[in-house]
C-alpha positions in Angstrom: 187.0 69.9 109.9 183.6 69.9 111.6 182.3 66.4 112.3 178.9 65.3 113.1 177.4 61.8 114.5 174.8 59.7 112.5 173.3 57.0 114.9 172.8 53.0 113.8 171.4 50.2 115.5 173.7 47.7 116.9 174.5 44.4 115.2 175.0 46.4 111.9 178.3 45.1 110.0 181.0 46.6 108.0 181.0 46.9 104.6 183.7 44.5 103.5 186.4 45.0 101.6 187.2 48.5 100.5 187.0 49.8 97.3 188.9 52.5 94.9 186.3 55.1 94.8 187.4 56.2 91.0 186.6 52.8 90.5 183.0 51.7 88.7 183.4 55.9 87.6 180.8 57.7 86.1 179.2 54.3 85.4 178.6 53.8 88.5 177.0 57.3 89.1 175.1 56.9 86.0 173.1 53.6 87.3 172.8 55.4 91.0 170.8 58.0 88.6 169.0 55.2 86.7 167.9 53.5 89.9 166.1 56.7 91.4 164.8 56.8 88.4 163.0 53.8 88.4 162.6 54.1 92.6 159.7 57.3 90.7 157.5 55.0 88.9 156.4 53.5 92.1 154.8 54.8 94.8 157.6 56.7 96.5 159.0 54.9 99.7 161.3 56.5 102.2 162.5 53.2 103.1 162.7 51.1 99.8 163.7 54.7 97.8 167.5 54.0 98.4 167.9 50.2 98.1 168.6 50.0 94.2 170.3 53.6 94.5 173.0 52.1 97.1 173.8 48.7 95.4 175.0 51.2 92.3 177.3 53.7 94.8 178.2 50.6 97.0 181.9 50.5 95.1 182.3 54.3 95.0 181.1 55.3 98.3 180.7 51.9 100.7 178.0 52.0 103.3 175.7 50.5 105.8 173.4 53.0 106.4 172.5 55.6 103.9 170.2 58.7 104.5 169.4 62.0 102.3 168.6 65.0 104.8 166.4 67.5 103.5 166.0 71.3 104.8 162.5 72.8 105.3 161.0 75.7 107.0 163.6 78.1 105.5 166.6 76.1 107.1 165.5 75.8 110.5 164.3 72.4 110.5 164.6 69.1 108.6 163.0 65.9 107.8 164.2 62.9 106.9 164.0 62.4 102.7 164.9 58.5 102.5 167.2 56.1 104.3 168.3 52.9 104.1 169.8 50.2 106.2 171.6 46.8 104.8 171.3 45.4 108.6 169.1 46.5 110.9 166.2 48.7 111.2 165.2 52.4 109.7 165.6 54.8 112.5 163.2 57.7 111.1 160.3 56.4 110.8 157.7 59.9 111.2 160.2 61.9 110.4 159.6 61.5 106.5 159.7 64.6 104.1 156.6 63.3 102.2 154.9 62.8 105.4 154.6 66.4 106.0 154.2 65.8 109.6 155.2 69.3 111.5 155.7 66.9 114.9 158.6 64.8 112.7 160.9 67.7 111.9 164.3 67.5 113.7 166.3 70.5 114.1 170.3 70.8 112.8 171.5 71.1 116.3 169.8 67.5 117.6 172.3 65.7 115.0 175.0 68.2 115.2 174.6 68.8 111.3 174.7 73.0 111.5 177.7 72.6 109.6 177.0 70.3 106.3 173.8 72.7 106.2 176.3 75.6 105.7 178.1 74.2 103.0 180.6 72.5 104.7 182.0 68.3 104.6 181.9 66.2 107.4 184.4 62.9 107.5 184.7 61.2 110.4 187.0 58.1 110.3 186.6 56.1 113.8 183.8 57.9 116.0 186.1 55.7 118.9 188.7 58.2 119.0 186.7 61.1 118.8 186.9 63.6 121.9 183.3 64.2 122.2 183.1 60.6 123.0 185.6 61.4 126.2 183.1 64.2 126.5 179.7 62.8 127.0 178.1 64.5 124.5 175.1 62.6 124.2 175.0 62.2 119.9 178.1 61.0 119.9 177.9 57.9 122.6 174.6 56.9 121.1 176.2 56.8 117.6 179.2 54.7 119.4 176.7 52.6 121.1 174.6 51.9 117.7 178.3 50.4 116.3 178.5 53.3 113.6 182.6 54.0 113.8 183.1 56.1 110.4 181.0 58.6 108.6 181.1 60.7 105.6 178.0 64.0 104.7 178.0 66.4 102.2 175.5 69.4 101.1 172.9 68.4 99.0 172.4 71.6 96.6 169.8 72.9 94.2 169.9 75.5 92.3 173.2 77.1 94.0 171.7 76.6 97.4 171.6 73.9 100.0 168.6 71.8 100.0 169.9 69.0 102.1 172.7 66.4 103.3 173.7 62.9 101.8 175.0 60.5 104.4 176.6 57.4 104.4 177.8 55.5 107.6 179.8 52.4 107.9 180.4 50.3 111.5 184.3 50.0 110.3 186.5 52.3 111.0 188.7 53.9 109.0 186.7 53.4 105.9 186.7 57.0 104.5 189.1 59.1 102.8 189.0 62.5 101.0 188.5 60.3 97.0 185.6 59.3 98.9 184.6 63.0 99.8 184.6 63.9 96.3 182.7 61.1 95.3 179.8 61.9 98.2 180.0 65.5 96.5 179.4 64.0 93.1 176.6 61.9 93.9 174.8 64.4 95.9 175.8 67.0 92.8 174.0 64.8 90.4 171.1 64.0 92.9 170.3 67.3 94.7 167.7 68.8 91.9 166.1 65.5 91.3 165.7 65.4 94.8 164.4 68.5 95.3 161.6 68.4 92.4 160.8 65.4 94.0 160.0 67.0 97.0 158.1 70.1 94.9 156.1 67.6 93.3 155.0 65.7 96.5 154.5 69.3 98.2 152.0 70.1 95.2 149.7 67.0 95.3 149.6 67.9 99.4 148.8 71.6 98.2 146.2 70.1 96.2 144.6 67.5 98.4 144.5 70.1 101.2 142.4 72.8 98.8 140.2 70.2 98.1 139.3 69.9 102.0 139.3 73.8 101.5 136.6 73.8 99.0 134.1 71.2 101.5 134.4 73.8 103.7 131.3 75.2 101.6 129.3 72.4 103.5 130.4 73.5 107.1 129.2 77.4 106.4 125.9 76.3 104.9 125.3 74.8 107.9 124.6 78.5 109.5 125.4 82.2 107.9 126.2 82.8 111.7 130.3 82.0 111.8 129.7 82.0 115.8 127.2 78.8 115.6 129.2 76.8 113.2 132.8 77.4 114.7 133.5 74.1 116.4 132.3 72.4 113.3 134.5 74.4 111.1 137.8 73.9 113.8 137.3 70.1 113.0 137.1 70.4 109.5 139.8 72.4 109.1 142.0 70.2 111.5 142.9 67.7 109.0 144.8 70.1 106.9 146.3 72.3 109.7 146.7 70.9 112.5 146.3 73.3 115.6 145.9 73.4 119.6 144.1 76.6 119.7 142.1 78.1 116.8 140.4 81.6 117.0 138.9 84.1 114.8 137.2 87.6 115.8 136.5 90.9 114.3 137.5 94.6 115.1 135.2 96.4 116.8 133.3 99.3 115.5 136.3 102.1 117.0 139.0 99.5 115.9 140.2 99.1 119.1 139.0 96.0 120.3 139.0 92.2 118.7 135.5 90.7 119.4 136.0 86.6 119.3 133.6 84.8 117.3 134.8 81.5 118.2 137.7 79.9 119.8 138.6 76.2 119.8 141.2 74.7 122.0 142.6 71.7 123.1 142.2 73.0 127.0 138.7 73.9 127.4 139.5 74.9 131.1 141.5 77.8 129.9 139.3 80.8 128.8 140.1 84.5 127.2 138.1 87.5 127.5 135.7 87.8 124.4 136.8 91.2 123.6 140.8 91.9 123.2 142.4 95.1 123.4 144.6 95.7 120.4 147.1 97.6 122.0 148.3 95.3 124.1 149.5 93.1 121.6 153.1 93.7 119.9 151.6 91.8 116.6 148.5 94.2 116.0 150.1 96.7 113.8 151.0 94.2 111.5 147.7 92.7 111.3 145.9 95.7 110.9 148.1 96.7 108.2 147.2 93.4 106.5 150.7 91.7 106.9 150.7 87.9 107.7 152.1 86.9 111.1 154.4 84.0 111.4 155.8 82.8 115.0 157.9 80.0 115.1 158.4 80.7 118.4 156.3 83.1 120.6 158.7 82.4 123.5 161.5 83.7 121.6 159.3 86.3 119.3 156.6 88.0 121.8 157.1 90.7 124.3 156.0 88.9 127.7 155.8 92.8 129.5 152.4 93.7 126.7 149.5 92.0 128.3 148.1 90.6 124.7 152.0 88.9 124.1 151.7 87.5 127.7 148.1 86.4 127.0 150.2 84.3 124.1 153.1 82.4 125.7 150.8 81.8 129.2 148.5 80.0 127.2 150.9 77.4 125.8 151.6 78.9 122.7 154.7 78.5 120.9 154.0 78.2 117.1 151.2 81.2 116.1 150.3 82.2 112.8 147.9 84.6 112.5 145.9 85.8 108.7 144.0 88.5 108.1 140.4 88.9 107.5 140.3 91.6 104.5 137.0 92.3 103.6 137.8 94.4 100.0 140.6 96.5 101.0 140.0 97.1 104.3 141.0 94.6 107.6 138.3 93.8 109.7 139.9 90.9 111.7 142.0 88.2 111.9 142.0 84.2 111.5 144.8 82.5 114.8 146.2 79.3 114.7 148.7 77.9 117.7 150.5 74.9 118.6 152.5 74.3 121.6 155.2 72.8 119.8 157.8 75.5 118.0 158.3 75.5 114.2 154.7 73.7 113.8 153.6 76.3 110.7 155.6 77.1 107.8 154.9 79.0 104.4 152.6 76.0 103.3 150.5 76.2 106.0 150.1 80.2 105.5 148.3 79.7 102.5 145.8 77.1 103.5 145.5 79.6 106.6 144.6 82.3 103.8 142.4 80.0 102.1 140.3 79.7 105.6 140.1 83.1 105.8 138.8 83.9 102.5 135.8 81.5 103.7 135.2 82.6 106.8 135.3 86.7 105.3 133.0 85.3 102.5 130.8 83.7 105.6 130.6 87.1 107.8 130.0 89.3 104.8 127.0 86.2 104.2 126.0 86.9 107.6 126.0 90.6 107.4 124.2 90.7 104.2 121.7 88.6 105.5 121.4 90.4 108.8 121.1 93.7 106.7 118.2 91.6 104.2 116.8 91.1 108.2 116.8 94.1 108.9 115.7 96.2 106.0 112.8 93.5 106.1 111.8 94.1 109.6 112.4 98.0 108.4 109.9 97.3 105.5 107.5 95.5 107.5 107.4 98.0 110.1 107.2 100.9 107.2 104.6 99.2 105.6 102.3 98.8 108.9 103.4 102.6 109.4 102.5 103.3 106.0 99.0 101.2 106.5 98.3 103.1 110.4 99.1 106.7 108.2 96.6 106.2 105.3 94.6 104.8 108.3 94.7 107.7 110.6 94.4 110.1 107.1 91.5 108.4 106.3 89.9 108.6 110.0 91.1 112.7 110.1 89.7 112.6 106.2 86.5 111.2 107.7 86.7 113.1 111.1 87.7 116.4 109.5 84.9 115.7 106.7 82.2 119.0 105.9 79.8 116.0 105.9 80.6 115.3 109.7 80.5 119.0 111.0 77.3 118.8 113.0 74.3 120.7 111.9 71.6 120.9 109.5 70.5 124.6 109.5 70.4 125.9 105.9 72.4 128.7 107.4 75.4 126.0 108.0 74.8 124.2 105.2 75.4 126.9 102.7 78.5 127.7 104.2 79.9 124.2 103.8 78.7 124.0 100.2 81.1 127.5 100.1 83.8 126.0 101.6 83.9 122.8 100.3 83.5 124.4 96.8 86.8 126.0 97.3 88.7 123.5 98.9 90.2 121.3 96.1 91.9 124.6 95.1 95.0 126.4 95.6 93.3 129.8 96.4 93.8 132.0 99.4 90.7 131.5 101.8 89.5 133.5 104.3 87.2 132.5 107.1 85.4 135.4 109.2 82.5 134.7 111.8 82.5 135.3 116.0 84.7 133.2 118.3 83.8 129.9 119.0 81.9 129.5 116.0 84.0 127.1 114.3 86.4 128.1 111.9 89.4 126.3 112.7 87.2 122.8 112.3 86.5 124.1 108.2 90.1 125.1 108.0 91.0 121.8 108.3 87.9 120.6 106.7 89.2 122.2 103.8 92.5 120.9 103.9 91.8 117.4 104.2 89.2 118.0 101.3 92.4 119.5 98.8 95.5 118.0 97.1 97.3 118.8 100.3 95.7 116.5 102.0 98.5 114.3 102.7 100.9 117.2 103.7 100.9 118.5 107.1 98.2 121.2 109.0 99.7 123.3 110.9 97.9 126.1 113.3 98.7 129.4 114.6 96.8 131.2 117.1 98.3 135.1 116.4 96.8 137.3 118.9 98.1 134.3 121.3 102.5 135.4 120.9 104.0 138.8 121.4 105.6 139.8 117.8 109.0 139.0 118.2 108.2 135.4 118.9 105.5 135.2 116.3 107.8 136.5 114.1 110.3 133.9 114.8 107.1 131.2 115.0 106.2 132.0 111.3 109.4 132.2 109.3 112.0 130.4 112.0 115.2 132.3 113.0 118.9 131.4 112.8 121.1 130.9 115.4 122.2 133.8 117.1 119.5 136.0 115.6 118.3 137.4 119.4 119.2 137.0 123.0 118.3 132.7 123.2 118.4 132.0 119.8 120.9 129.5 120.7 120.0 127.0 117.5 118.3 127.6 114.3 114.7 126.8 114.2 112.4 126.0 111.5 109.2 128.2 111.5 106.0 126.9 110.5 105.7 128.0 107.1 109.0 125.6 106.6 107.5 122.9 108.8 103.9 123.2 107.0 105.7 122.5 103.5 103.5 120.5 101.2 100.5 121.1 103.5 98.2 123.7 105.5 98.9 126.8 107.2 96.1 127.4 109.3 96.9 131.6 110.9 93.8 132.5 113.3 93.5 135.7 114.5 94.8 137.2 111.5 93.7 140.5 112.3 95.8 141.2 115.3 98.9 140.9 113.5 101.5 143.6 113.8 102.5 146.1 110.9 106.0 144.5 110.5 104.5 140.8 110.8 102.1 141.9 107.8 104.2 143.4 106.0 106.6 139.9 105.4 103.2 137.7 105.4 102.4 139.8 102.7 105.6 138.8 100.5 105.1 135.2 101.7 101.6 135.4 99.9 102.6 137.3 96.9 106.0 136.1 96.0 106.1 132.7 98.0 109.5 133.4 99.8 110.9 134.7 102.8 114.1 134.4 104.9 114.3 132.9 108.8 114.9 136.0 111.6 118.5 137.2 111.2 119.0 135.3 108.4 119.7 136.0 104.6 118.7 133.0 102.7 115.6 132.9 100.6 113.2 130.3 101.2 110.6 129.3 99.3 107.0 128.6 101.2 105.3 126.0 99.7 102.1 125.9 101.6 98.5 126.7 101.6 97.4 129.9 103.2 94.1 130.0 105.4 92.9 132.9 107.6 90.8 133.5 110.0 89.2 137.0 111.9 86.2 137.4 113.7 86.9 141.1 113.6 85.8 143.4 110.0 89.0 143.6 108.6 87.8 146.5 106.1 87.0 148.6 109.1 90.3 147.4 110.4 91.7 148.5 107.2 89.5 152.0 106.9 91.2 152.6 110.3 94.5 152.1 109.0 95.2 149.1 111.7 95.3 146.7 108.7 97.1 146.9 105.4 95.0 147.0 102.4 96.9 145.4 100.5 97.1 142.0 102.5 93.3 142.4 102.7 92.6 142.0 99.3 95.6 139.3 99.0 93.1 137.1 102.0 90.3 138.0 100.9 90.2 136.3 97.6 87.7 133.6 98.4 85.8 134.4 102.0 83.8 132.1 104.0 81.4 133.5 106.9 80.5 131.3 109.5 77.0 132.3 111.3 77.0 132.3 115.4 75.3 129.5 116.8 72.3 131.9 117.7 71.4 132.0 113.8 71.5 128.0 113.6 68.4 127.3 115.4 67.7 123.6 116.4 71.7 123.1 115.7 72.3 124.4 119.1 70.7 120.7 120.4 72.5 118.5 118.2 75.9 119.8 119.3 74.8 119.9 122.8 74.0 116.2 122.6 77.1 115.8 120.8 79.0 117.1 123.8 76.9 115.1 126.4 77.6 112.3 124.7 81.4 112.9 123.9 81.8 114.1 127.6 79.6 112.4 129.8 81.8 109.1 130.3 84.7 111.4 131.0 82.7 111.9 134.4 81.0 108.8 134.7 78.0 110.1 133.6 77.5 108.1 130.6 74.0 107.7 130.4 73.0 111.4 130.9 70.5 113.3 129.1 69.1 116.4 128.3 65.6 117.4 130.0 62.9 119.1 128.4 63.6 122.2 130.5 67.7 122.1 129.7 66.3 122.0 125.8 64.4 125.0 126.0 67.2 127.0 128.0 69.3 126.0 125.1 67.3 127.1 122.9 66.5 130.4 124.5 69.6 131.6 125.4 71.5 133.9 123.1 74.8 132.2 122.6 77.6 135.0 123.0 80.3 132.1 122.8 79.0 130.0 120.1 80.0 126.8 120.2 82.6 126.8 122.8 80.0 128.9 125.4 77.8 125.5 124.4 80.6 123.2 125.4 81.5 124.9 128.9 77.7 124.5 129.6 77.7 121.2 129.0 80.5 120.2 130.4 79.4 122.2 133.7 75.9 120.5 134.0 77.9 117.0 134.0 80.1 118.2 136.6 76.6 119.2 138.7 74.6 116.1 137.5 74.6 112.6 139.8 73.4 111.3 136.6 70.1 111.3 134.4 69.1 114.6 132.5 70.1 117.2 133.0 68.4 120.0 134.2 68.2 124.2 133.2 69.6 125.0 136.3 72.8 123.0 136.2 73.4 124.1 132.8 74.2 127.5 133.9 72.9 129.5 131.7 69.7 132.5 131.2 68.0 133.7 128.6 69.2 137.1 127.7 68.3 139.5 125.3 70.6 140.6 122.2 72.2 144.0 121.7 73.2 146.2 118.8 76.4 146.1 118.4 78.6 148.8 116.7 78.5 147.9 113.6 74.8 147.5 113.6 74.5 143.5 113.9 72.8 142.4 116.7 75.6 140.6 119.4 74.4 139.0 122.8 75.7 140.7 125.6 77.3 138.6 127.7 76.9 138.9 131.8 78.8 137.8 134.1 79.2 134.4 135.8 79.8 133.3 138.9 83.5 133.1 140.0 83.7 129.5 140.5 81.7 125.8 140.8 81.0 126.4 144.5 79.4 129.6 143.8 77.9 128.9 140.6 76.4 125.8 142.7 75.0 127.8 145.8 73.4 130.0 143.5 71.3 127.6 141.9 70.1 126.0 145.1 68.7 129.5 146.2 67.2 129.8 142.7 65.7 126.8 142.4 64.5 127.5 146.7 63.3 130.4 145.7 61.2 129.2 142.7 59.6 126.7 144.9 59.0 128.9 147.9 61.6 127.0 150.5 59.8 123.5 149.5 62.6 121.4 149.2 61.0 118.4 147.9 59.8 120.5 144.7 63.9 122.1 145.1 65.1 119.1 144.7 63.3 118.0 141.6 64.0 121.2 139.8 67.4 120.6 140.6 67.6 116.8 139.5 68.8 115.9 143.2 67.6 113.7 145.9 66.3 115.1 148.8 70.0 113.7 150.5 71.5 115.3 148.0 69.9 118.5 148.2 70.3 118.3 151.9 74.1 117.4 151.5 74.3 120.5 149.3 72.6 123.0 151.6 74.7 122.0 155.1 77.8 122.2 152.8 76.9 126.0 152.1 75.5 126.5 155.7 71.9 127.1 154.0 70.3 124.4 156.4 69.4 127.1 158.9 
């Protein structure tokens, strides 16, 4: 029969004379019953639990010591439930049941008691003559050396399993026989499920005090939203209910390969880990990500010490490691560790406080994110909002810009035309705008638009004598990928682009037949489809042309189809040349100075009487853009001050007939470049003055240095 030792202290005595152990009976069992009973309504006591219980089994099953074992952690382990001593003192002290102390938990083989765990007796008459003695074997001559010299354990069972041992040791030998066997089986028969409820019961009001920590963890996380600032404070809150080395929580990383720490506590602060974690390097990933908790009673034993992660484990001192999940809904996002460097340090207890962490610490990241989110969609706001405020802004500075009331001039030639225009402009209607180049049009296109209900939407432009017609084409109405040799994407055209807005299309007359012929379906039914494509889109967009040719000649000549014409020509503005504006041509050119001048650091120049009066003699075959050049020219010429006739650049000249009958200014030709353009004035203005420089030099707004400077660099100093 398998024996095992139980160790006393010396000076312990027998237990006197022995007793039949039928004798005293069920009586006897039925006051060891009584006596736990009563042991209950006290605060329970390891040590004082057994003192009544042993006077009442004392003639049944005679003692000195007496100790009830009791199995935890699925077998593995266990603890110490209550003992008592007649003579001497307790030997378990931490090593309690009740204590719940993961550091007092003995295992079966340090007491050699593997075999009353399986179900099996132990009876040990005289320890003296026992061969392990003659062998050394270290439980045994302790046992010997403590005076204990016979023994008796049996299984303590609950609920047809084992849940313990009851032992009894006396310091005389032959003291046990087989009656005495059966009368250890009855006790412990009779005992076992009280024992065990006992045990449930203290278990519970631990569950209970250890959820109630739990629920203060609320304080910890209000601290911060941020799980990384508060960390330490929650490792030392937590540390009263599960008692750790290293704690550690993280989160997988956006391509779930990686675990990023948030925090890490442990009781070596010299010993660091790399913040982000490769998962496939530890054997314990798969089960974590799919949600399973990890229990390691030993990582030594359990881990793989060839995967970097497993090695990462047992090097660091590891040897208990439990490890929860952090679900957020039904997805795992993370994971909550716990080590100790003691083995079988958690147990299924401990898993569910471990759960209960993790629940607060998800509940504090999803906090966190929310609020980070909240941060963000508030910074996204705020910046929105200032967007919004800088748009309406910049609307209102192109509304104001773009107004018909800020178009320079006051000719009633001018002004009728704006009345036109901005009669039309709150409408939907077609509008056509005809008049030379340069005279403006494209600055009341967009007057008009910013003027309408489109305002808001986009203006878009299109010069289209400026494209050949296969990329006009594709400019317009956008092509799809593959729809011509480096169409290698699909491209929105502009009347997709200008959606809810403008589409301003200058130089409508030089359009080709086949371009015409889809602008007019795009007019009259709204729709058309991308280059190579068959989709119909709709164009929702305002339609404004411009021409400075006669589009019915165009028409009469069969260049033009009639029946676009008439579609553009529902509502026709005509902008005059500048030549027909009069004293307008001096408010724009002061515009221009002004607007120009500190481009070139001439910001205080001026217009001389003479520069006024070639303005207002010459014919203007450019319009407003000829008036712009000049401008722009005489500040390049000027040192600063007025300006003069000569460095504008310009000559009366008389107007033509043109073809159609209106008179048009016929335009000669300039010099080639500045150089020239400057040289020539120099012998102008010498010649006026018949070679006096002095007089040269005033007609040309110079100094005489200057003048000088000007005629050695042109080798007219001779």
């Amino acid at each position: 029969m398998a024996q095992a030792i139980e160790i006393h202290a010396e000076g312990s005595h027998g237990p006197g004379p022995s007793h039949d152990p039928a004798e005293g009976g069920l009586a006897g069992l039925l006051c060891s019953l009584g006596a736990i009973g009563r042991a209950l309504q006290e605060k329970f006591d390891p040590q004082g639990f057994l003192k009544e219980f042993s006077s009442h089994i004392q003639r049944v099953l005679p003692h000195d010591r007496l100790m009830i074992a009791y199995l935890e952690d699925e077998g593995r382990t266990f603890t110490v439930f209550a003992e008592y001593a007649a003579v001497g003192p307790l030997l378990h002290e931490g090593h309690y049941t009740v204590s719940f102390d993961p550091g007092g938990r003995y295992s079966p083989e340090e007491w050699a008691l593997q075999p009353v765990f399986a179900g099996e007796v132990m009876l040990l008459k005289d320890l003296q003559a026992d061969p392990r003695v003659a062998g050394g074997e270290p439980v045994a001559v302790r046992a010997l050396k403590a005076g204990v010299r016979s023994r008796v354990g049996v299984p303590l069972a609950s609920g047809g399993r084992t849940i313990g041992a009851l032992l009894a040791a006396s310091f005389t030998p032959e003291v046990y026989t087989d009656g005495h066997v059966a009368t250890a089986r009855q006790v412990a028969d009779l005992i076992g499920p009280l024992i065990e409820n006992i045990v449930l019961l203290h278990q519970e009001r631990r569950r209970r005090r250890r959820l109630e920590v739990l629920a203060g963890l609320s304080r910890v996380f209000a601290a911060s939203l941020n799980v990384k600032d508060i960390f330490d404070r929650l490792a030392e809150a937590v540390r009263p209910v599960l008692d750790f080395d290293v704690m550690a929580t993280g989160l997988f990383g956006p391509d779930g390969r990686y675990l990023e720490l948030l925090g890490r506590v442990s009781d070596d602060p010299s010993r660091t880990v790399p913040t982000r974690l490769p998962l496939d390097e530890f054997s314990i990933a798969p089960m974590v990500e799919a949600g399973e908790i990890v229990l390691h009673r030993d990582v030594q034993v359990q881990l793989d010490p060839t995967r970097p992660g497993d090695r990462l484990i047992i090097e660091g001192g590891s040897r208990s490691y439990l490890v929860v999940p952090l679900r957020f809904g039904e997805l795992v996002g993370g994971a909550l560790v716990f080590g100790k460097r003691k083995p079988n340090w958690f147990d299924q207890a401990d898993v569910e406080i471990a759960t209960g962490i993790a629940g607060q610490v998800v509940l504090a990241v999803e906090h966190h994110r929310l609020a980070e989110e909240q941060r963000r969609l508030a910074v996204a706001e705020e910046q929105a909002r200032k967007l919004k405020q800088r748009l309406a802004s910049l609307r209102d500075e192109l509304g104001q810009r773009y107004d018909f009331h800020q178009i320079l001039g006051r000719s009633a030639a001018l002004r009728e035309v704006l009345a036109r225009a901005e009669r039309v402009a709150p409408t939907e209607t077609t509008v056509l705008l005809t008049g030379e180049s340069g005279t403006g049009k494209e600055l009341v296109a967009r007057a008009i638009h910013y003027a309408s209900p489109r305002a808001e939407g986009p203006f878009l432009a299109i010069n289209c004598a400026a494209l050949p017609e296969t990329l006009l084409e594709s400019e317009l109405f956008g092509h799809e990928k593959g729809a011509f040799t480096g169409a290698d994407r699909q491209k929105a055209g502009r009347f997709e682009l200008a959606a809810g807005g403008t589409l301003f299309l200058d130089e409508v007359g030089e359009l080709s037949p086949a371009v015409q012929a889809k602008l007019l379906r795009v007019v009259q039914e709204r729709e058309f489809e991308r280059v190579g494509g068959r989709a119909t889109l709709r164009a929702d967009v305002r339609i404004i042309t411009a021409t400075n040719r006669d589009l019915e000649q165009t028409v009469a000549a069969g260049q033009f189809r009639e029946d676009l014409y008439y579609r553009l020509d529902v509502f026709t503005v005509h902008l005059p040349p500048l030549r027909d504006r009069g004293d307008d041509v001096l408010l724009l050119a002061e515009h221009f100075v002004r607007e120009l001048g500190p481009q070139f650091g001439r910001g205080n120049a001026g217009l001389s009487r003479e520069a006024r009066e070639a303005l207002l003699a010459h014919a203007w075959p450019g319009n407003i853009r000829e008036l712009q050049n000049a401008v722009e020219r005489a500040l390049i010429m000027t040192d600063g001050g007025l300006i003069t006739a000569a460095q504008l650049g310009i000559t009366s000249r008389a107007a033509r007939p043109a073809r159609d009958g209106r008179a048009h200014p016929e335009v000669s030709s300039t010099p080639d470049s500045l150089p020239e353009l400057e040289k020539r004035m120099v012998l102008d203005a010498l010649a006026k003055t018949k070679g006096n420089k002095s007089r040269a030099a005033k007609l040309l707004g110079l100094t005489r240095f200057q003048l000088y400077t000007r005629l050695k660099r042109y080798a007219l100093d001779t």
